[in-house]
N, C-alpha and C positions, 0 to 999 in steps of 0.2 A: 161195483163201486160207483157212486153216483160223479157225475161229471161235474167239475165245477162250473158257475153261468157262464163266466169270461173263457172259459174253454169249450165254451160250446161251436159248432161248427159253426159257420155262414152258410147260408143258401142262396144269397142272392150279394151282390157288391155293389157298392155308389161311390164312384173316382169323383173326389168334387176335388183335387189338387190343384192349387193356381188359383184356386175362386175364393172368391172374399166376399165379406156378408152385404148384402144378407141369399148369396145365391148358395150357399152349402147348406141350410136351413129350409131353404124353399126347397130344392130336389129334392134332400130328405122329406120330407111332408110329400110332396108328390108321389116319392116313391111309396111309403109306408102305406099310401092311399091306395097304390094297386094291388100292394101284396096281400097275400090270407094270413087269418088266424095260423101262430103257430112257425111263420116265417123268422128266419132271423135275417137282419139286412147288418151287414158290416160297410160303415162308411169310410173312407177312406180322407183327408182334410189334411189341411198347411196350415188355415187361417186361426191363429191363436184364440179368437172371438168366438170359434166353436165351442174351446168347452165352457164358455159361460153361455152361448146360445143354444146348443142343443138340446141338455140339461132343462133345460127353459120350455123349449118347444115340447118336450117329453113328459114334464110335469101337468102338461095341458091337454094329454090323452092317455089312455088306457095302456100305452106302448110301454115295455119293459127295456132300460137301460144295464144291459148286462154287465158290461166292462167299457173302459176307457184306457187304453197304450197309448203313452205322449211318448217316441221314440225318436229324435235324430228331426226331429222338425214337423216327422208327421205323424197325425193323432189319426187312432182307429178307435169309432165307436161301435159296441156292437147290439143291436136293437132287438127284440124279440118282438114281434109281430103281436097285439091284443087287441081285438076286435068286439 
């Protein structure tokens, strides 16, 4: 049975909690810059401005937006690595 995107693992985590833009934005982009093809990166975030900035940031590379959880304040996106 094939997995769904949003259920796909994480391999690597980005705590940006407490940070407001544009520094949840910036580490994601640094991070997605280290990691390899194939990576999934789960960010972790508070700052409501994410899910109009990330979205954004993501539409401007190759990286794949697997899922979005807006739960209890905190939003997890979760990125698939495209190089």
């Amino acid at each position: 049975m094939e997995q769904r995107k949003s259920e796909v693992e994480a391999t690597h985590r980005l705590d940006v909690l407490g940070f407001y833009c544009p520094v949840p934005v910036v580490k994601t982009r640094q991070t997605l810059h280290k990691l390899t093809n194939g990576d999934v990166l789960e960010v972790l975030a508070d700052d409501p401005e994410t899910l109009h900035d990330m979205p954004l940031l993501l539409n401007r590379s190759l990286h794949q937006l697997l899922g979005i959880v807006n739960e209890n304040g905190e939003i997890r996106f979760k990125i698939e690595v495209i190089k």
